[in-house]
Structures are given as C-alpha cells and as structure tokens.
KOLTI-147198 format. One record per residue (C-alpha): y, z, x; residue in three letters. Coordinates in Angstrom, 3 decimals. Example, Ala and Ser with C-alpha at 12.3 -4.5 7.8 and 13.67 -1.06 7.14 Angstrom:
2
[rec [-4.500 7.800 12.300] ala]
[rec [-1.060 7.140 13.670] ser]
//
This chain:
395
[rec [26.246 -10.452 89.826] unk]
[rec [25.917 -12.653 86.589] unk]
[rec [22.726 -10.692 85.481] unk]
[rec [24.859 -7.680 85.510] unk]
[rec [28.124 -8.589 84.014] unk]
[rec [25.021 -10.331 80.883] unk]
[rec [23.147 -6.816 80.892] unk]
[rec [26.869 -4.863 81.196] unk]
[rec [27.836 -6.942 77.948] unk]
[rec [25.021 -6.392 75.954] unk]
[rec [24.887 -2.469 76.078] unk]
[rec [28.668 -2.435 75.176] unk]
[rec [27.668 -4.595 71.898] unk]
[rec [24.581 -2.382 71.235] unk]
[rec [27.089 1.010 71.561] unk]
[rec [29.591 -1.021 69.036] unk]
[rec [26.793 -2.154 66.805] unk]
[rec [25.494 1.182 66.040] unk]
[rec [28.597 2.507 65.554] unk]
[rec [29.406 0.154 62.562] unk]
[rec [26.913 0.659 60.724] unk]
[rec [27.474 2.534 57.446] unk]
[rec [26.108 5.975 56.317] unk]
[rec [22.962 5.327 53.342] unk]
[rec [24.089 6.851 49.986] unk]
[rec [22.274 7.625 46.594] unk]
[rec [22.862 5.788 43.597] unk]
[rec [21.488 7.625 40.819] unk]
[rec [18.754 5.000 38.804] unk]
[rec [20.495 3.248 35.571] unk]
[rec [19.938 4.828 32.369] unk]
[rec [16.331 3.613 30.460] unk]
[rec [16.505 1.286 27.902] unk]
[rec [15.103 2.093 24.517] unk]
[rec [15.125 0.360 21.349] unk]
[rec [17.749 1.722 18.146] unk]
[rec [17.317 1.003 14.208] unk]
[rec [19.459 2.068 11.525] unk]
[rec [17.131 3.605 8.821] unk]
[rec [16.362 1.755 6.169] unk]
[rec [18.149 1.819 2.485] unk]
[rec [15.482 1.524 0.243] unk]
[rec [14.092 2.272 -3.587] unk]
[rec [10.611 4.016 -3.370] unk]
[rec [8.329 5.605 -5.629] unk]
[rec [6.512 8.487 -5.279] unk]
[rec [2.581 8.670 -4.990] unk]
[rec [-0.222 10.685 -4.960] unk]
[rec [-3.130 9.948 -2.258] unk]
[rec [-6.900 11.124 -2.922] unk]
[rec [-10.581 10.623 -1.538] unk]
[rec [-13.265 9.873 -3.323] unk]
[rec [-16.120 7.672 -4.147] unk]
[rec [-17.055 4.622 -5.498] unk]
[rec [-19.710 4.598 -8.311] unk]
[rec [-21.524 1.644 -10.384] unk]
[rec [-19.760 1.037 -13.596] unk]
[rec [-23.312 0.553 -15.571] unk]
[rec [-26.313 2.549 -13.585] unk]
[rec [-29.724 2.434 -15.734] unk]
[rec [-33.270 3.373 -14.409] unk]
[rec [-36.028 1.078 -16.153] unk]
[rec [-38.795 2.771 -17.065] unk]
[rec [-42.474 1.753 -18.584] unk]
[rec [-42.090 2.683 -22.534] unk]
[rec [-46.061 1.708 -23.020] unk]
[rec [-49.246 2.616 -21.171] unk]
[rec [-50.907 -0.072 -19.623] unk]
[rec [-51.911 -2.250 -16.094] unk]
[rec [-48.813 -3.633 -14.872] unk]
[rec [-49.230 -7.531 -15.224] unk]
[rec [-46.203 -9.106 -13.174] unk]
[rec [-43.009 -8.784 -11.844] unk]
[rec [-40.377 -11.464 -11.938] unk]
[rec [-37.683 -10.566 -9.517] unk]
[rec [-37.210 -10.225 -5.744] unk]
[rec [-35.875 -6.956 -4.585] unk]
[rec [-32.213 -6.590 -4.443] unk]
[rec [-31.916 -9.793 -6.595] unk]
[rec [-28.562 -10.218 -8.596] unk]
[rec [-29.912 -10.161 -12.261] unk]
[rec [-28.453 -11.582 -15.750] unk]
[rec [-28.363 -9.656 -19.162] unk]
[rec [-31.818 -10.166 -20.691] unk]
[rec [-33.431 -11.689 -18.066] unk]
[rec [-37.133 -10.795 -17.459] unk]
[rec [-38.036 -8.346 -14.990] unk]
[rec [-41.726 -6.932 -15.622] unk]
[rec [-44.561 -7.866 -17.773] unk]
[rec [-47.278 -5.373 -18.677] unk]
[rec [-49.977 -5.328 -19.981] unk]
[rec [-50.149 -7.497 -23.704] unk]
[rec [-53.330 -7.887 -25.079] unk]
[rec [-54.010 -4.249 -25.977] unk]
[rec [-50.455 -4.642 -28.246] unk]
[rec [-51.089 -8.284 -29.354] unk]
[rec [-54.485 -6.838 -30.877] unk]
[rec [-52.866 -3.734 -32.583] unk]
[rec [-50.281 -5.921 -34.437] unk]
[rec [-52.572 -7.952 -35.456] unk]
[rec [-54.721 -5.460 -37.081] unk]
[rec [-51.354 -3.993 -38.132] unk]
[rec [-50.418 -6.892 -39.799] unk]
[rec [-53.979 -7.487 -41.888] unk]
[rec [-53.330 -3.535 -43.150] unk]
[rec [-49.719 -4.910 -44.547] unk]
[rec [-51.792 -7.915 -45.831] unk]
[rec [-54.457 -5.293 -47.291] unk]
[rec [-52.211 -3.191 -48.971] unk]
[rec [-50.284 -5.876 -50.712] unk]
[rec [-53.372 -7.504 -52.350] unk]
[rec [-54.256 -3.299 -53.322] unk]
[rec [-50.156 -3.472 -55.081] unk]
[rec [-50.864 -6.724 -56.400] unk]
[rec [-53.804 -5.894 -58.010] unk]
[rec [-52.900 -2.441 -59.323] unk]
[rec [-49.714 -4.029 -61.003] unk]
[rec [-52.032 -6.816 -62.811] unk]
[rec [-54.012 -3.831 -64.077] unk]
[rec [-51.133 -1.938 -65.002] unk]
[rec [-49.755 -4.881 -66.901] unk]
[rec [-53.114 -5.272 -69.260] unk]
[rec [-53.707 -1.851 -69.642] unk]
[rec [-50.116 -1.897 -71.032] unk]
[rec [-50.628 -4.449 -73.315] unk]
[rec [-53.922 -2.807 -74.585] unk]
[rec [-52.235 0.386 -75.136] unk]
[rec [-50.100 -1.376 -77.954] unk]
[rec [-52.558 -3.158 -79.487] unk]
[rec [-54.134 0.559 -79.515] unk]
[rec [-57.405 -1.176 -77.779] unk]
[rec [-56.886 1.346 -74.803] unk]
[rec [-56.025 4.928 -73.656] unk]
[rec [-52.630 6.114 -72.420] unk]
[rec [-54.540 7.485 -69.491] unk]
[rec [-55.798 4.473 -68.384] unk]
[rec [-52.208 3.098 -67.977] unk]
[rec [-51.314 6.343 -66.395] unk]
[rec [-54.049 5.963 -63.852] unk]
[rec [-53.186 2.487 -63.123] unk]
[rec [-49.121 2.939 -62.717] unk]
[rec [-50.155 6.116 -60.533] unk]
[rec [-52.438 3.327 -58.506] unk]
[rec [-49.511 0.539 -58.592] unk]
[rec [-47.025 3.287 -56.927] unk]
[rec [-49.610 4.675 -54.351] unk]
[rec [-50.141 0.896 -53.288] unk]
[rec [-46.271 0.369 -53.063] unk]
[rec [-46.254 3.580 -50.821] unk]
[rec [-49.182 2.129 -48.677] unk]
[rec [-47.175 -1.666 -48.489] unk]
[rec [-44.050 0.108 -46.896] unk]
[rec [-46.445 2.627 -44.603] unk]
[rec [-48.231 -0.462 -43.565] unk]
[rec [-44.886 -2.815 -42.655] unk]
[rec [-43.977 0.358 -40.625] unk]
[rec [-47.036 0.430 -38.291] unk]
[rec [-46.786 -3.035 -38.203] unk]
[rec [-42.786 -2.820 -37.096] unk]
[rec [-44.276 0.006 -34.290] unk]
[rec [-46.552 -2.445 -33.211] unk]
[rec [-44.025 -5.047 -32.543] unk]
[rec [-41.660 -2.850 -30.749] unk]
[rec [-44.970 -1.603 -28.400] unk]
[rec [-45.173 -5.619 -27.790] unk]
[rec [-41.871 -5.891 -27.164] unk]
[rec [-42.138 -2.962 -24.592] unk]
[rec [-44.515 -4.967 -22.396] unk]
[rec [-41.410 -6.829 -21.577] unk]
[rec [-39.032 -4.919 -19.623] unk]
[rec [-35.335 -6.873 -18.968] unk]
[rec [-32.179 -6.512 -17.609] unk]
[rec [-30.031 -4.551 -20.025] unk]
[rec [-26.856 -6.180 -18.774] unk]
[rec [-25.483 -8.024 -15.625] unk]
[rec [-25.817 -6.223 -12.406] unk]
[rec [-28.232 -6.113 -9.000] unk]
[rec [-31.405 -4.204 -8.981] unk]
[rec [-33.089 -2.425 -6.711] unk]
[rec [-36.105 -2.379 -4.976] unk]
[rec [-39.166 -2.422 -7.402] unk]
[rec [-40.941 1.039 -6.884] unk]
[rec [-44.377 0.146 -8.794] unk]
[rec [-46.584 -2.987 -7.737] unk]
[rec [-48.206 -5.056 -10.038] unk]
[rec [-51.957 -3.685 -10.856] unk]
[rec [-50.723 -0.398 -11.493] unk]
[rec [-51.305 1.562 -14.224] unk]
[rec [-47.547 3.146 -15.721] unk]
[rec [-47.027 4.901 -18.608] unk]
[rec [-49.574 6.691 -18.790] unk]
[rec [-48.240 9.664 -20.526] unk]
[rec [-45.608 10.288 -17.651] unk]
[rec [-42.192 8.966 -16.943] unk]
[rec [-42.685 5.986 -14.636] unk]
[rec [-39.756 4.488 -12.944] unk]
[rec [-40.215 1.050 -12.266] unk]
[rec [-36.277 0.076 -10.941] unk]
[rec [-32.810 0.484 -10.855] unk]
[rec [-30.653 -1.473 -12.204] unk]
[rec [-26.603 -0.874 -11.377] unk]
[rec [-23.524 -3.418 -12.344] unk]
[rec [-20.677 -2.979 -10.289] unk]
[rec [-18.253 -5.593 -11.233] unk]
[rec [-16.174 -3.739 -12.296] unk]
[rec [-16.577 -0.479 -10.008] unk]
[rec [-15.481 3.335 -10.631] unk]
[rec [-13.779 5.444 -7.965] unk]
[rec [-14.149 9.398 -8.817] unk]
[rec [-11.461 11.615 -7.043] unk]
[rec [-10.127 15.040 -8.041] unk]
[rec [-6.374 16.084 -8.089] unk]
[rec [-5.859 20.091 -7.632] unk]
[rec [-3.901 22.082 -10.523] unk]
[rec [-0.986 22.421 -8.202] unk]
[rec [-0.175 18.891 -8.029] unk]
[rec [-1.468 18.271 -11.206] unk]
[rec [1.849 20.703 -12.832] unk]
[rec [3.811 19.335 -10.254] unk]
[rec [2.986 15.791 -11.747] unk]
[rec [3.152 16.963 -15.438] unk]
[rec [6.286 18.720 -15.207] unk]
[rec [8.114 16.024 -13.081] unk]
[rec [6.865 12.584 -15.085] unk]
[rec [6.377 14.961 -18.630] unk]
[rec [2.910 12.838 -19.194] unk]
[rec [0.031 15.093 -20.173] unk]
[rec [-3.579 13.435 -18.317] unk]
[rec [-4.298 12.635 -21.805] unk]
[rec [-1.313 10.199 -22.125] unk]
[rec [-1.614 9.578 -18.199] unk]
[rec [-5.160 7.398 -18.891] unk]
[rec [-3.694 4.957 -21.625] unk]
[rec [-0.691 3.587 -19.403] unk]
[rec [-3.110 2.107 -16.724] unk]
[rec [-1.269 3.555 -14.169] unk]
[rec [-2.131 1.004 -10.854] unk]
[rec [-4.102 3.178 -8.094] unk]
[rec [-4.735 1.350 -4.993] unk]
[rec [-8.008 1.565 -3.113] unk]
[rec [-8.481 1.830 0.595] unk]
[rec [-12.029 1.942 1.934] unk]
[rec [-13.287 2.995 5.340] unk]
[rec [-11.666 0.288 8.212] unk]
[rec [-8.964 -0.870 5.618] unk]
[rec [-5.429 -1.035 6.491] unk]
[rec [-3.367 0.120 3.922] unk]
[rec [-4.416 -0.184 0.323] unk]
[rec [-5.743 -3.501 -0.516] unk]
[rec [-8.051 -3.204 -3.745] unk]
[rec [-5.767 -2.888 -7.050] unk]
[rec [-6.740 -1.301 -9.796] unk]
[rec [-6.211 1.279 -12.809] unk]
[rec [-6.257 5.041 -13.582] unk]
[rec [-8.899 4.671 -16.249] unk]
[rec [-10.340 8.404 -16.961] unk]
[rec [-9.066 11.744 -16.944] unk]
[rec [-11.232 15.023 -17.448] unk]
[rec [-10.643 17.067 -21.050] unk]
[rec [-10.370 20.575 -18.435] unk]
[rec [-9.841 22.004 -15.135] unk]
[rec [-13.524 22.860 -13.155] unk]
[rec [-12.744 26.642 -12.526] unk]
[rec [-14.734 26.909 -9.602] unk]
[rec [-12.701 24.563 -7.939] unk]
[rec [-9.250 24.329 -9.317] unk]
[rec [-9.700 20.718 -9.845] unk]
[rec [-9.376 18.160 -12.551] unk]
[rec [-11.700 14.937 -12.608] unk]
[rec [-10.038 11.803 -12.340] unk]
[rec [-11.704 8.078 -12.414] unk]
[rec [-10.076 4.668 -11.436] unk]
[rec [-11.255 0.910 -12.493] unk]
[rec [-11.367 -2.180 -9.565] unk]
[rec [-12.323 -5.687 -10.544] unk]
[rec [-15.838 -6.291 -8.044] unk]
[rec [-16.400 -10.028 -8.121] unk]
[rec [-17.447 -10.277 -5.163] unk]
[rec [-19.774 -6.923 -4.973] unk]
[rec [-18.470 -6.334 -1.466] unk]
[rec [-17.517 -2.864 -2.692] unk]
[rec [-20.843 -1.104 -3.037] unk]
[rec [-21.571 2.764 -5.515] unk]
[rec [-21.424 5.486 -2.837] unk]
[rec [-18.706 4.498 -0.192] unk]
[rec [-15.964 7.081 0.344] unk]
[rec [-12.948 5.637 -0.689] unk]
[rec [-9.080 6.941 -0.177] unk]
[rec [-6.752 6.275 -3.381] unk]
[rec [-3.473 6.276 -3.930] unk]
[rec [-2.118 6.517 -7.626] unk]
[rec [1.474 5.704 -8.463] unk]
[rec [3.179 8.208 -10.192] unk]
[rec [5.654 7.226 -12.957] unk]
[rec [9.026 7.765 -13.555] unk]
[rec [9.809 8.753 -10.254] unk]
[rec [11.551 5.551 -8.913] unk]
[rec [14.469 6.583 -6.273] unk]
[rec [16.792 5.229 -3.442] unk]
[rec [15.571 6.857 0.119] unk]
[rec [15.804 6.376 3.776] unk]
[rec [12.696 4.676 6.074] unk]
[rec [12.012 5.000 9.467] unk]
[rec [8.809 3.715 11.430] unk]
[rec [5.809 5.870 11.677] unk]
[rec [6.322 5.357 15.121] unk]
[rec [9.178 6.946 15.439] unk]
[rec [8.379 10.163 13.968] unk]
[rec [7.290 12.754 16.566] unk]
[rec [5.975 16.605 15.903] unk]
[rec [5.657 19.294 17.938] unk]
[rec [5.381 23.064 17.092] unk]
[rec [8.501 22.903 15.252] unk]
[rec [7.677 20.364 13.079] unk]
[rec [8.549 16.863 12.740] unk]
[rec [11.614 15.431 14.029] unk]
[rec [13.325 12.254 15.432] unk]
[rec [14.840 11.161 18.565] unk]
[rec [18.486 9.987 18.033] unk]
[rec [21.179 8.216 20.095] unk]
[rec [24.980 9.615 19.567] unk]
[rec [27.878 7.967 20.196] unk]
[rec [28.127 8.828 23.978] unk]
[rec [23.991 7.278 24.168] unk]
[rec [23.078 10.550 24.487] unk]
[rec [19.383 11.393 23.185] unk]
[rec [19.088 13.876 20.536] unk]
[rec [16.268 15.750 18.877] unk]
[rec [16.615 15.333 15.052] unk]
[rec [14.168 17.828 12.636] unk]
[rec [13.426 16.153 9.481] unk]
[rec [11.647 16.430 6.390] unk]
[rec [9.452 13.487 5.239] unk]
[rec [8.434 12.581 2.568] unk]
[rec [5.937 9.802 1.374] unk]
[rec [4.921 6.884 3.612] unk]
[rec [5.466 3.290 2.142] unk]
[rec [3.448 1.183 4.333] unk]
[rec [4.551 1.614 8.050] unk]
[rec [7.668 3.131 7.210] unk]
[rec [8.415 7.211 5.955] unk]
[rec [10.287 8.765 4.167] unk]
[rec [12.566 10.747 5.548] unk]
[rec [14.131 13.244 2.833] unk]
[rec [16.338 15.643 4.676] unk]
[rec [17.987 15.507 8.427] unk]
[rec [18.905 11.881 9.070] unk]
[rec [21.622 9.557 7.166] unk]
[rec [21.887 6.119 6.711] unk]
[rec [24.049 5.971 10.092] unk]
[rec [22.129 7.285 12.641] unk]
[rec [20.800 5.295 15.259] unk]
[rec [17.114 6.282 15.877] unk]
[rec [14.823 5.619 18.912] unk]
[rec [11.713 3.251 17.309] unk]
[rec [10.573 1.949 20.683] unk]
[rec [10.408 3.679 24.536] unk]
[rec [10.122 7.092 23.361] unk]
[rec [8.443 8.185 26.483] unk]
[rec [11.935 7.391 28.115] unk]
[rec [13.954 9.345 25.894] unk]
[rec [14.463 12.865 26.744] unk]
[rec [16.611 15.121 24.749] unk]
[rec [20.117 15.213 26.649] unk]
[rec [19.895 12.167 29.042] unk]
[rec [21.629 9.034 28.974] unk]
[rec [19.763 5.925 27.791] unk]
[rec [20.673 2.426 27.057] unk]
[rec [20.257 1.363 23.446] unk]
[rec [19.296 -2.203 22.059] unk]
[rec [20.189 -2.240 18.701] unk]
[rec [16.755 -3.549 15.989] unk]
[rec [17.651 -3.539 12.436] unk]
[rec [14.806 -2.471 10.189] unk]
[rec [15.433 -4.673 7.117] unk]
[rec [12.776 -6.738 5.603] unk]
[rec [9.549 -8.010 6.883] unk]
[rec [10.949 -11.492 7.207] unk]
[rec [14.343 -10.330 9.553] unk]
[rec [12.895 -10.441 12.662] unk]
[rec [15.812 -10.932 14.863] unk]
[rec [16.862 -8.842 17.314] unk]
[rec [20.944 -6.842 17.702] unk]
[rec [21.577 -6.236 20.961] unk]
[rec [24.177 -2.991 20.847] unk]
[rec [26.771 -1.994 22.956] unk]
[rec [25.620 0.663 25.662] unk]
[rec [28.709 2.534 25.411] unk]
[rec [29.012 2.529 21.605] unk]
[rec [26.075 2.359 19.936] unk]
[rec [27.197 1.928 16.830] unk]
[rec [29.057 -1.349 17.446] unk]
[rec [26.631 -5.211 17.772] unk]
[rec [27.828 -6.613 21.321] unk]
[rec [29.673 -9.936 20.595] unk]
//
C-alpha cells in the first residue's frame, strides 16, 4: 500500500512538472559590433606618382687607347674604386722607347736652330762689313726658321709620345664601383679595334628616369602656372619607393626635365636626384616616384584605406546614421597620404564611417558602433560611442 500511494505521488508531480514548463522563444542575435571614425580634418597636397628606373649618375666604359700586351690589372672585380686610382697597366716599354727617341729629335732640332741662328748672326755681320752676300744671310734666316718649325714639330711628337705613355695607365675617372674586368692580363687590346676593358659606374648620387603624359603634364602647368623649364630649378622633393618598400622612404629632387614631348608616346622625360651613400640602391631597379606638386596646398577629409570599398559602381563607404543603421556612401577620392585617402566628394566631416568589421556591416541592418577617432599617429586611445546615438562619446 505504501509503494503505491510513493508511485501514485510521483506521476501526479511528473503530470504537474511538465505542465509548468514554459514554451522556447526566439530572441533575434544582438546587433554586430563594428568600429566608427570621424574623418579626418586635414591640409594635404597634391602629388603626382610615376615608375621608373634608377640609373648611375656617372657610367663610363674604359677602354685600351694604345696597342699593346696587357701587363696587369690592379683591382678585384666589383671593387669600390677612388678617382685616379690605378686600374690596368699595359704594355710600357714600346712607349718609354718612342719618347725617348722623341725626345733626342726635340734635342736634335734645337742644336739644328741653334746653329742656324749663330750662322745667321755672322753672316749678318759680314753683310755690313760688305765681306758677304745678301743671299747667304737669306739662306741662313730661311735655315734658322725651318729649324724653329722642326723644334715645335719635334716637342709635338714628343708631347704624343707622352700621352701614348700615359695611356698604358688606365684609372678611375672618378669615384664609383667597377665591374667585372672583361680582358685578362696577357692579352693583346688595342689593336686597331675598340677594346673594352671595364665599366666603371658612380652611383652616389643616383638618377631615377620616369615619364609624365601630356595630359597631366597641362593639368600640372595650368594648375601650379610653372613651365618644366622653371619646374627643374625649384628642386621640387620626389620621393622614391623601390620594390618591397612601404611608402616612400628615399628623398630626393626633381633634377631634369626634357626640352619636348616624344611624339610617339605622348610623353615628356623627367629625371630625379637621391643621395646613395650607402650604394644599396643599385642602376636598373624599377622604382615608383612620387613628385610633389606645388602650390596646391588644401584642407581635405581622410579616411583609412581600409575603409574604402569598390564594387561595380565605384568606390564608396560604409556609414552609420543616427538610428546605427549601415549605409552605403559613393565617394570620390582623391590622393592617398600615407594610409589615409582622400575623399573629395560624398562624405563630411560628420559622418561616422565603418574602419573596422566591415564584413559585419550590411547596408540596412543594425550594428553597434564603437566610436575610434582618427587624429594623429600618437592618439591612440579608444571612444567608446553610444549604440543608440552614434554621434554622442558614452560618459
């Protein structure tokens, strides 16, 4: 009887259980939270960005100037190399030998002037004491001026010769780092060919060639009213960027402009200057530059690369209203200043824009904004904003 009245009371408090329990019911997921930044209020100026490449400020190819066996060489390849410094050594004793013989003809034809004027000078002096023919001095002054002739002839060849000598000595004609040698010693150059021996190039400082195209070249002209003349004396800075470098870290100077457009290309020449110390930057890399343009200084609006998306309709932004409502902005950019754009028209200084959790925001739903001001580099703190009104901190 227990047992019963125990199993009797448990089924009534199963039946009264179930019934308590409460129906399950959706709760819709809270909105996602994405990151908001005022865009920034900032003075820019407006640049133009080119590629081109980098080319040795000084390139010379040293070549034999006299024939003969090639004696030494006093460098190892790719060896960094000082004005004047010897490099090769041919051949001497062919040129020692011809300046010597050079020299006795200048002696010879000194002692031929020396003696022809002595004669000249008695011949004279016999002609007034009538002891002697006027030919006679005639034949001798024509002998003193022929030997004059043969003096200067003779300090010529002997000059030549000297500069031959000198030619056996081939040096660096200025600061730089040469290349490999291409003739080994025992070999006969200049042997009535051009014979390359090396190459010499000094980059430090460095070129960069780039082209602009007429288009922005007017556009430039007209807006800064600087012909590329004019443009070359200001040093105008261009920054260089090579291959793996983040933004523009070589500084330098617009330091040649082209006297005319290329008509086959619509292009006009242009040439920057970079300080090389180091050498790291080498003639031949391709090289992006980015040349300030003057006189176009202006207050504009930033916004994180990021942030900027594009689609078939162009760029635009993502944007939180006042109800935290995403909404697709189109804008037109302008030029990037580091990580930041531009942004010229479709966003003001009051707009809240989605920098971070873009993946989140769809155009129309509800997200939750934390407030990021985009100031300087150094304000790194964090605003949290309120979800209902974005444009107000929480306090």
């Amino acid at each position: 009887m227990r047992r019963r009245n125990i199993a009797k009371l448990m089924w009534i408090m199963m039946i009264f259980g179930t019934g308590c329990e409460e129906k399950n019911a959706y709760v819709p997921p809270p909105p996602p939270q994405v990151t908001v930044s005022r865009p920034v209020h900032q003075q820019v100026s407006d640049y133009l960005e080119f590629t081109g490449n980098t080319q040795a400020f000084n390139t010379v190819q040293l070549v034999a100037r006299v024939q003969g066996y090639l004696e030494k060489v006093f460098f190892h390849d790719g060896d960094v190399v000082k004005k004047g410094q010897p490099l090769f050594l041919i051949q001497q004793n062919t040129y020692q030998a011809r300046l010597k013989q050079a020299e006795a003809q200048v002696l010879q034809q000194k002692a031929s002037l020396d003696h022809a004027q002595t004669e000249l000078d008695r011949f004279s002096g016999l002609v007034r004491q009538h002891a002697a023919a006027e030919t006679d001095v005639d034949n001798w002054r024509f002998e003193r001026d022929n030997a004059r002739a043969a003096v200067v002839a003779a300090e010529a060849n002997r000059d030549l010769a000297k500069l031959d000598l000198d030619y056996t000595k081939v040096a660096a004609p200025f600061d730089g780092r040469i290349d490999r040698r291409l003739k080994d010693p025992g070999n006969l150059v200049g042997a009535g060919e051009f014979t390359p021996l090396a190459q010499i190039n000094q980059i430090d400082p460095i070129y960069v060639y780039f082209t602009i195209n007429e288009t922005d070249l007017l556009r430039v002209i007209k807006q800064t009213k600087i012909g590329p003349g004019e443009a070359e004396k200001l040093k105008i800075p261009a920054s260089l960027a090579l291959s793996g470098d983040k933004d523009y870290p070589h500084t330098g100077t617009l330091d040649f402009t082209a006297i005319s457009i290329t008509p086959t290309t619509g292009t006009l020449l242009l040439r920057a200057i970079y300080p090389n110390a180091d050498g790291t930057i080498l003639p031949g890399l391709f090289a992006r530059v980015r040349v300030l343009v003057v006189n176009t200084e202006k207050m504009a609006l930033l916004v994180p690369e990021t942030a900027i998306g594009y689609d078939q309709l162009g760029s635009y932004l993502l944007v939180v209203d006042d109800n935290n409502i995403v909404v697709r902005r189109p804008v037109k950019l302008g030029i990037q200043a580091g990580d930041s754009r531009v942004v010229e028209e479709g966003l003001s200084d009051q707009d809240w824009v989605i920098v971070t959790g873009l993946l989140r925001a769809i155009p129309g739903n509800t997200v939750k904004p934390i407030g990021k001001p985009l100031t300087k580099a150094e304000d790194k703190g964090d605003v949290s904003v309120a979800p209902d009104k974005p444009g107000k901190p929480i306090s």
